[in-house]
N, C-alpha and C positions, 0 to 999 in steps of 0.2 A: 144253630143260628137261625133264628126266624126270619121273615120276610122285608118286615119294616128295618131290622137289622140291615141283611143285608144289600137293601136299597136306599140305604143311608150312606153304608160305606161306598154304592156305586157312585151316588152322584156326590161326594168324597174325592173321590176320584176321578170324575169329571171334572172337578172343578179343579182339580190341582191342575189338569191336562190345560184347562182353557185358561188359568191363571197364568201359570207359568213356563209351561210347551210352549204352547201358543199364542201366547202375549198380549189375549183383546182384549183392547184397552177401552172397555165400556163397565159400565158401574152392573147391567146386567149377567157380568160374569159371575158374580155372585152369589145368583141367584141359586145354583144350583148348590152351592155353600150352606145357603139357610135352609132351604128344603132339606139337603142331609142332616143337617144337626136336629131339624124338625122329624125326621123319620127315626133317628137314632135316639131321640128320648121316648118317642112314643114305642117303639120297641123297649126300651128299657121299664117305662114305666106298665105295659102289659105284658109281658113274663111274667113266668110263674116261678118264682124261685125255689120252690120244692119239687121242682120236676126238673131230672136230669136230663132228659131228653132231647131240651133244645139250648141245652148249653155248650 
């Protein structure tokens, strides 16, 4: 798993924590929402899919 992976999935996981652990109720909880799904394409889209190494 590369980099941008997995700091997609961290802040993934931040944001489940601050959504629903945590319960703040502000519309910038989400930011770290779109920032992960923005680090998890761009991880997807530079892989190298003929290299098993970082799968």
């Amino acid at each position: 798993m590369n980099r941008w992976l997995a700091g997609g999935f961290a802040l993934l996981l931040l944001w489940v924590w601050i959504a629903f652990i945590a319960a703040w109720p502000s519309g910038w909880a989400h930011l770290p929402l779109a920032a992960g799904v923005v680090l998890i394409a761009v991880g997807i889209v530079r892989s190298d899919p003929g290299n098993d190494a970082e799968r």
